[in-house]
C-alpha positions in Angstrom: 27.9 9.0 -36.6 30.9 7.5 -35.2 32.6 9.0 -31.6 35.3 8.2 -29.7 35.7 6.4 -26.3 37.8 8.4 -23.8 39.0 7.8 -20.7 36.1 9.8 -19.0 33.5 7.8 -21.8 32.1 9.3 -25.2 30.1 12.5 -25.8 26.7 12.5 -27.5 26.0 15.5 -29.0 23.0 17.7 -27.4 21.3 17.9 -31.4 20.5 14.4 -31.1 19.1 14.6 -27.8 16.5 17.4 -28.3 14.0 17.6 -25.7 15.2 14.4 -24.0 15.9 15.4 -20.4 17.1 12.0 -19.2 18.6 8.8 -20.8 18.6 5.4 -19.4 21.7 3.3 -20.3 20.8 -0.4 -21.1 23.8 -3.2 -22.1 23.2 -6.0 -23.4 26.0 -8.7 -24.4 26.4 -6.8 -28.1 25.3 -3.4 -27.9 24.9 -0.3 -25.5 21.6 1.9 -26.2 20.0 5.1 -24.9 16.5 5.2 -23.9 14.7 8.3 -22.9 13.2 8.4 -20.0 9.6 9.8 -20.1 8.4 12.0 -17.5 4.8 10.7 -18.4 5.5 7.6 -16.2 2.9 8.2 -13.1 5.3 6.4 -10.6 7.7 9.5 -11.1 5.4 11.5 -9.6 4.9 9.7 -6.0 6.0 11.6 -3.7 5.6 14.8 -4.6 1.9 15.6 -3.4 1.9 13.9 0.1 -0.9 13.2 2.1 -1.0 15.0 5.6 -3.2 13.3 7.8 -1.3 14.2 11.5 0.9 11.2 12.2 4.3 11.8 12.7 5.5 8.0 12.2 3.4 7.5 9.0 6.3 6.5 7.5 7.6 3.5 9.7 4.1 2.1 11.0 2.5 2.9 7.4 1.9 -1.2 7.3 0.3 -0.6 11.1 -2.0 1.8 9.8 -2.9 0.3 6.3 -4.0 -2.9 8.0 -5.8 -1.7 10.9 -3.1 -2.4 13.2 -2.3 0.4 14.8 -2.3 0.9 18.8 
């Protein structure tokens, strides 16, 4: 398949992309390629299950409290 560049880039069409949800665009010094992204990858899904355990500044003092530091 051949496309053209425009100004706004090139189109792929959706038929070649069936049941990719995301791409990620690698260059290298001769060639630009598409890689789909898998949503297998476990480090995609940190985050969205997140611990409550009643401190408010988890966040910033996370070190603190990892190492035994905190006050």
């Amino acid at each position: 398949m051949i496309a053209k560049v425009t100004e706004h880039g090139i189109l792929v069409p959706r038929r070649l992309l069936k049941g990719i949800m995301q791409v990620e665009i690698r260059q290298s010094r001769k060639r630009i390629t598409l890689v789909p992204v898998s949503n297998a990858d476990p480090i995609r899904k940190l985050g969205r299950k997140p611990v409550r355990c009643g401190l408010n500044d988890g966040s910033v003092r996370h070190d603190d409290y990892l190492y035994g530091r905190a006050a």
